[in-house]
C-alpha positions, -999 to +999 in steps of 0.1 A: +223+656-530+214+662-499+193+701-484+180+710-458+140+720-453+108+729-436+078+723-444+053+747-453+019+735-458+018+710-486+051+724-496+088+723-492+112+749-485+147+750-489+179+776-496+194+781-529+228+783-514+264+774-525+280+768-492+271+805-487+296+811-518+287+830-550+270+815-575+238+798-576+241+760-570+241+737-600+206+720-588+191+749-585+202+760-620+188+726-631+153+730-616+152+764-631+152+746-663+138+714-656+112+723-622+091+692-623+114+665-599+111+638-575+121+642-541+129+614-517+121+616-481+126+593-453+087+585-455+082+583-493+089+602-527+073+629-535+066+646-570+077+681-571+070+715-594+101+743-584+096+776-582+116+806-565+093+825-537+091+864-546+079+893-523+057+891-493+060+849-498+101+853-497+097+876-470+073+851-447+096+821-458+129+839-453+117+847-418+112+814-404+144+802-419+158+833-396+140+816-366+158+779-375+193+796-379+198+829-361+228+835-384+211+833-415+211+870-424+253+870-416+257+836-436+241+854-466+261+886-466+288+866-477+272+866-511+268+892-537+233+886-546+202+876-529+199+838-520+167+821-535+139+806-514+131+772-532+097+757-530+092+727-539+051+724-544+029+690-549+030+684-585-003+684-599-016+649-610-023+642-647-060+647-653-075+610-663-096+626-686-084+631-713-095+660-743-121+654-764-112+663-802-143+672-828-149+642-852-148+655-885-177+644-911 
């Protein structure tokens, strides 16, 4: 599948949107689920952690998708409920240490 995006730091954003139709899009229902994914980009894949953007965050990110799309704000009175703001944050990277676990006698 293909979304559209801005970057935001280290992150990407994108629009939880269903062709401005009710109803939360089925990869967006997936990465609630499942949030860890791999996303390809035309320079390289990148390993992802998903997570919807509440309050001031949504606010800041919802604003500068309102500067890429003037319509934004009529496109999503169309829908009954609020479209998410996806990130999609750098995964952390596995630690190569790894626990230590008490010997027992």
């Amino acid at each position: 599948m293909i979304v559209g995006y801005f970057e935001d730091g280290p992150n990407l954003v994108t629009l939880a949107m269903n062709g401005w139709a009710d109803g939360e899009p089925a990869w967006w229902l997936n990465l609630q689920a499942h949030p860890y994914a791999t996303v390809d980009l035309v320079n390289g894949s990148r390993a992802v952690r998903a997570r919807a953007a509440e309050g001031e965050e949504r606010t800041r990110l919802w604003a500068s998708w309102r500067d890429i799309d003037g319509q934004l704000d009529a496109y999503a009175a169309l829908r009954s409920s609020e479209t998410a703001v996806v990130i999609l944050e750098p995964r952390p990277k596995p630690s190569s240490v790894r626990p230590t676990v008490p010997m027992r006698p």
